[in-house]
C-alpha positions in Angstrom: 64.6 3.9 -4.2 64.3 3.7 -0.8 61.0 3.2 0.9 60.6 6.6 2.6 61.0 8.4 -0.3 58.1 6.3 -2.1 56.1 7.3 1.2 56.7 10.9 1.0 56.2 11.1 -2.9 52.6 9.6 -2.3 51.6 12.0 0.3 52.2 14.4 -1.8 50.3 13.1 -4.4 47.4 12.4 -1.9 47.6 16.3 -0.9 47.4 17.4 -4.4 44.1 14.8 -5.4 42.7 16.3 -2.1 43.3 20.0 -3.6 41.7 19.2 -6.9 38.4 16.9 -5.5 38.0 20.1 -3.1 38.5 22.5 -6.3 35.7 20.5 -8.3 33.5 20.3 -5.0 33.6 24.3 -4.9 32.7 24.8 -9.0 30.0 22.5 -9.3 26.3 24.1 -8.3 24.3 22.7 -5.3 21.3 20.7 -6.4 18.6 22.7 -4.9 17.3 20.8 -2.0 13.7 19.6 -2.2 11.0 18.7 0.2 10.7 19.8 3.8 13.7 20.8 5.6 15.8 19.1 7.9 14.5 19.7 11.6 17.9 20.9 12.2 16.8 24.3 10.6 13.8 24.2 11.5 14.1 24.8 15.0 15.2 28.4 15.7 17.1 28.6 19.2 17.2 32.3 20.9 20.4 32.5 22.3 20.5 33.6 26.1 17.1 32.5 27.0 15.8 29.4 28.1 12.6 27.6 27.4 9.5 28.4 29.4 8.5 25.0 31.2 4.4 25.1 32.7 3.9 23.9 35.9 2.1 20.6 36.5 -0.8 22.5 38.2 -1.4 24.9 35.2 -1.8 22.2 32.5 -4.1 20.3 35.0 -6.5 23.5 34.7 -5.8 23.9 31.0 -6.8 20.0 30.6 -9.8 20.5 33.1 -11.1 23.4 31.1 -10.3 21.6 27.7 -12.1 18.8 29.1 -15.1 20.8 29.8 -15.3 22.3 26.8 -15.3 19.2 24.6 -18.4 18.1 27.1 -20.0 21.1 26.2 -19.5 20.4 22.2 -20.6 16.7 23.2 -23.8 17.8 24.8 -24.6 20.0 21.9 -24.4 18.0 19.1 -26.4 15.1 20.9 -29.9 16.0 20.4 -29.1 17.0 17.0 -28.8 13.8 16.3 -31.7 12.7 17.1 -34.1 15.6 15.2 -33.9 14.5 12.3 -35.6 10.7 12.8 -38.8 12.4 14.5 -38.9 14.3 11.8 -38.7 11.6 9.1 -41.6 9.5 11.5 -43.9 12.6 11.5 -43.8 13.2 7.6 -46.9 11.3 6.7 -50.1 11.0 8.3 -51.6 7.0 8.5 -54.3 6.6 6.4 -58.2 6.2 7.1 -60.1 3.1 7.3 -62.3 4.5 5.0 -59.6 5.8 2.7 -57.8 2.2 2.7 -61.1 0.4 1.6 -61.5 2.8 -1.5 -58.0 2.3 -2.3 -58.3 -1.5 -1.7 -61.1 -1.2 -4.1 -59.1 0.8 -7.0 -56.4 -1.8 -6.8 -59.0 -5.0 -7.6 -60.0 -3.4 -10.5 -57.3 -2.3 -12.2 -56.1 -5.7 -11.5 -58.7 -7.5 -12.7 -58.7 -5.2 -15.6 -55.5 -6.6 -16.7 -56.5 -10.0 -16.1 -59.0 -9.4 -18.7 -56.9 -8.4 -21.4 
């Protein structure tokens, strides 16, 4: 046989594996995709418009007034903060001298009650 004969027979053959793997590509099902999709689809383009662009002057006033208002938020939790520890300081009155000697006086004995036992 001569050599470009054997060439043509196996593009031929190549043509008719390429038919068939494309045939078995088109039966089998998809395996549903899972997970988030690609950011190819994702984006959606509108065709015949371009994208708004902000001038550098309008997103220094929306940073300014951003700014201000995370100041604000700042300034507002602050002395919440700091309610409740005067509070906790203010929960119990300190005790009389007078009150503290009977107390004082309560304690000994029950302790030297024990000490009896």
């Amino acid at each position: 046989m001569d050599i470009e004969s054997i060439v043509a027979q196996l593009r031929q053959e190549l043509e008719r594996i390429e038919y068939a793997i494309a045939a078995l590509v088109e039966l089998g099902p998809a395996a549903p995709r899972r997970g988030r999709p690609p950011k190819k689809s994702q984006v959606v383009q509108v065709t015949g418009q371009k994208r708004r662009t902000m001038s550098a002057s309008a997103r220094a006033k929306i940073a300014a007034a951003q700014r201000a208002r995370w100041a604000k938020q700042k300034s507002a939790s602050a002395p919440k903060k700091a309610a409740p520890a005067q509070k906790k300081a203010a929960g119990r009155k300190p005790m009389s001298p007078a009150m503290r000697k009977k107390l004082s006086a309560m304690m000994k004995a029950r302790w030297a009650a024990r000490k009896r036992r």
